[in-house]
PAGUGU-638446 format. One record per residue (C-alpha): residue in three letters; x, y, z. Coordinates in steps of 0.5 Angstrom, whole numbers, padded with zeros to 4 digits, always signed. Layout:
BEGIN
alaXYZ/...
This chain:
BEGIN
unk-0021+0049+0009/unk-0026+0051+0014/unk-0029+0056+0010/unk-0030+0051+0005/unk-0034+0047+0010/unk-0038+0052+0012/unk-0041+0052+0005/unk-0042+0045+0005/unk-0036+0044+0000/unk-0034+0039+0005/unk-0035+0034+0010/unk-0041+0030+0012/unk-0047+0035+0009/unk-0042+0036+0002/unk-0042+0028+0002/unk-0050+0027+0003/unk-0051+0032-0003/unk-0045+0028-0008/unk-0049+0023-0006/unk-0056+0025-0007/unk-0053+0028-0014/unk-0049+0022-0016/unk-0056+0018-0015/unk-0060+0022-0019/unk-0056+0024-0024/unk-0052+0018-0024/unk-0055+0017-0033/unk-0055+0024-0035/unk-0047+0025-0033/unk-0043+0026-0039/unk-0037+0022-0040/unk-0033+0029-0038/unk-0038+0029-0032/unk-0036+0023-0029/unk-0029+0024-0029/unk-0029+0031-0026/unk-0034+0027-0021/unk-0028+0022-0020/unk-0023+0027-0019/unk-0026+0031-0014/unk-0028+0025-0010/unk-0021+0021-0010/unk-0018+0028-0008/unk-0022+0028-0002/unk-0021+0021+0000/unk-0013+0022-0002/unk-0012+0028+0003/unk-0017+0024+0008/unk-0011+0019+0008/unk-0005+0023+0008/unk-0008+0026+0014/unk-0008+0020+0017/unk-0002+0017+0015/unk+0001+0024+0019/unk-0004+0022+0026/unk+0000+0016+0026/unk+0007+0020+0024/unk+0006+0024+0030/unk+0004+0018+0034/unk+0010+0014+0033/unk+0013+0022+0034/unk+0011+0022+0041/unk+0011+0014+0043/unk+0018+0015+0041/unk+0018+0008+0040/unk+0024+0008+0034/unk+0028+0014+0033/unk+0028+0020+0029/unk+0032+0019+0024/unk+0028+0012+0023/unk+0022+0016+0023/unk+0026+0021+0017/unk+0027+0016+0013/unk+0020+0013+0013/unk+0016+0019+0013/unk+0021+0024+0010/unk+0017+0030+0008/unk+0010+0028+0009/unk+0007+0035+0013/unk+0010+0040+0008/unk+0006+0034+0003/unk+0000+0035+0005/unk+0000+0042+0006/unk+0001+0042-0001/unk-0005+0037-0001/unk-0010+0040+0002/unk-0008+0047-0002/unk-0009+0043-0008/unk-0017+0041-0005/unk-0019+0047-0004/unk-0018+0050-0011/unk-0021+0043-0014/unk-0027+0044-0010/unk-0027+0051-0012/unk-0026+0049-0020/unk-0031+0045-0018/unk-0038+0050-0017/unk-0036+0053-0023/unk-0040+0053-0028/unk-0038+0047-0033/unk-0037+0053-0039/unk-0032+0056-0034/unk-0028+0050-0031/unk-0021+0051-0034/unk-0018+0044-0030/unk-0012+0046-0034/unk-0011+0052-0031/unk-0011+0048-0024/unk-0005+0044-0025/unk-0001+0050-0029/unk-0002+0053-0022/unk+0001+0048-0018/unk+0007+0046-0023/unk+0012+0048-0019/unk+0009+0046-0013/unk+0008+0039-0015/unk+0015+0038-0014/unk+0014+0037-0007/unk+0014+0030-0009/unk+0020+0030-0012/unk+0024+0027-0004/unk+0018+0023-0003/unk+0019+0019-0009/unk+0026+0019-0008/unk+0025+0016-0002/unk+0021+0011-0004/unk+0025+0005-0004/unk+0028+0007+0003/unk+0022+0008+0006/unk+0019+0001+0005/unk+0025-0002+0007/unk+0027+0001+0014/unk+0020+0001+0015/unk+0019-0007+0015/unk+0026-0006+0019/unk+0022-0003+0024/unk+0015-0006+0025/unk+0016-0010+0030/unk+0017-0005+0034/unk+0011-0001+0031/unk+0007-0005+0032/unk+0007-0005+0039/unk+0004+0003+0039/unk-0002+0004+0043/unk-0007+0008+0039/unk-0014+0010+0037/unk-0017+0004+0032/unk-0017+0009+0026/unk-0009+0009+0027/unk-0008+0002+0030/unk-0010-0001+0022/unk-0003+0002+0020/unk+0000-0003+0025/unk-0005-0009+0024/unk-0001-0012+0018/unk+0006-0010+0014/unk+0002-0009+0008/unk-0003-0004+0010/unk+0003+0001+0013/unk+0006-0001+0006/unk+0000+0000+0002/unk-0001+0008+0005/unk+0006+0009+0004/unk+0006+0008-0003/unk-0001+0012-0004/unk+0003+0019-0005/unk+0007+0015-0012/unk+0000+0012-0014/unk-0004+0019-0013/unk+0002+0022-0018/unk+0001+0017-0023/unk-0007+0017-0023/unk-0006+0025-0025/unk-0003+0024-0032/unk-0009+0019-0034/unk-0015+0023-0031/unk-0012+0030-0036/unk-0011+0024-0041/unk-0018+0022-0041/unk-0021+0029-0041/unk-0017+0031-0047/unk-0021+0025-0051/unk-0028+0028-0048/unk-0027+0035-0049/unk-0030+0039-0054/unk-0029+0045-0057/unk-0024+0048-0052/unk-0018+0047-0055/unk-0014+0052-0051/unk-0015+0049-0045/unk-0015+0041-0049/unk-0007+0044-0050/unk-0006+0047-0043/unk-0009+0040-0040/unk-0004+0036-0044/unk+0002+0040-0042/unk+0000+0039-0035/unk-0001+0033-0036/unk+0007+0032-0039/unk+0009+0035-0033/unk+0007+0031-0028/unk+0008+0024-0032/unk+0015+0026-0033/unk+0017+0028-0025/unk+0013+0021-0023/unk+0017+0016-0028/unk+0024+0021-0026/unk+0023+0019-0019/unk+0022+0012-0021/unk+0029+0011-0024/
């Protein structure tokens, strides 16, 4: 990830350049391009929010303000999630500065097929989550910390709301190879790889719903 902001993938200056190229390319864009683009962009903001949701995971931690079964329960397996999350980022970006004749985006998702299944208890656990996390926001709410973690406290909804961005970002993925498949062209190896990662991730979604 440092590497990658040494090369100015990310941070401040990668956002200044997406912006500068969204500004100026914004009418030359392919429909392909402007899915990429939304690819890479929301992938950067979810794992933002998900490293945000760990600081305010460690902060009740360490507050000791519930207990930890109850931090468990609402949290379950968030760290080895954003691990995930973060390896994931790096090969996007990584696909990203290729060439556009040499992005393979299926080949991303077949990659980390198995490693997907690190959403399995998260999604399991959903229901659980939401409840025990009402349960206990009384005393949540009382945590002392910066502004950027004390927005988790200010309304149930807000807490509720980062809690479910795990599920969403799962279901976003099928709709974004979806998409891709309808604006590729002549890449039929890699329409067929797409579609396949796609089925794989639709269905470990709408498993863990049930």
């Amino acid at each position: 990830m440092d590497i990658l902001v040494q090369q100015g993938v990310l941070g401040p200056e990668a956002s200044l350049k997406e912006a500068v190229d969204i500004g100026v390319a914004t009418t030359k864009r392919t429909k392909r391009q402007h899915i990429i683009a939304e690819l890479v962009t929301t992938e950067r903001t979810y794992v933002q929010h998900l490293e945000l949701l760990q600081a305010f995971k460690n902060l009740v931690e360490e507050r000791g303000v519930i207990g930890g079964d109850a931090v468990h329960d609402i949290f379950h397996n968030l760290n080895a999630l954003l691990d995930f999350q973060r390896r994931f980022l790096i090969r996007v970006e990584q696909t990203n500065l290729l060439p556009e004749s040499e992005q393979n985006w299926g080949n991303v998702f077949v990659v980390y097929k198995d490693a997907f299944k690190v959403y399995e208890p998260y999604i399991a656990n959903q229901k659980k989550c939401e409840d025990v996390a009402m349960r206990e926001f009384g005393k949540l709410k009382d945590i002392d910390g910066p502004p950027e973690l004390q927005q988790f406290v200010e309304n149930p909804t807000v807490l509720s709301a980062f809690l479910l961005k795990p599920f969403q970002r799962l279901s976003k993925y099928p709709l974004l190879l979806k998409v891709s498949i309808i604006t590729w062209n002549n890449r039929t190896h890699d329409t067929n790889v797409i579609r396949n990662s796609g089925k794989k991730v639709n269905w470990m979604s709408n498993e863990n719903l049930t």
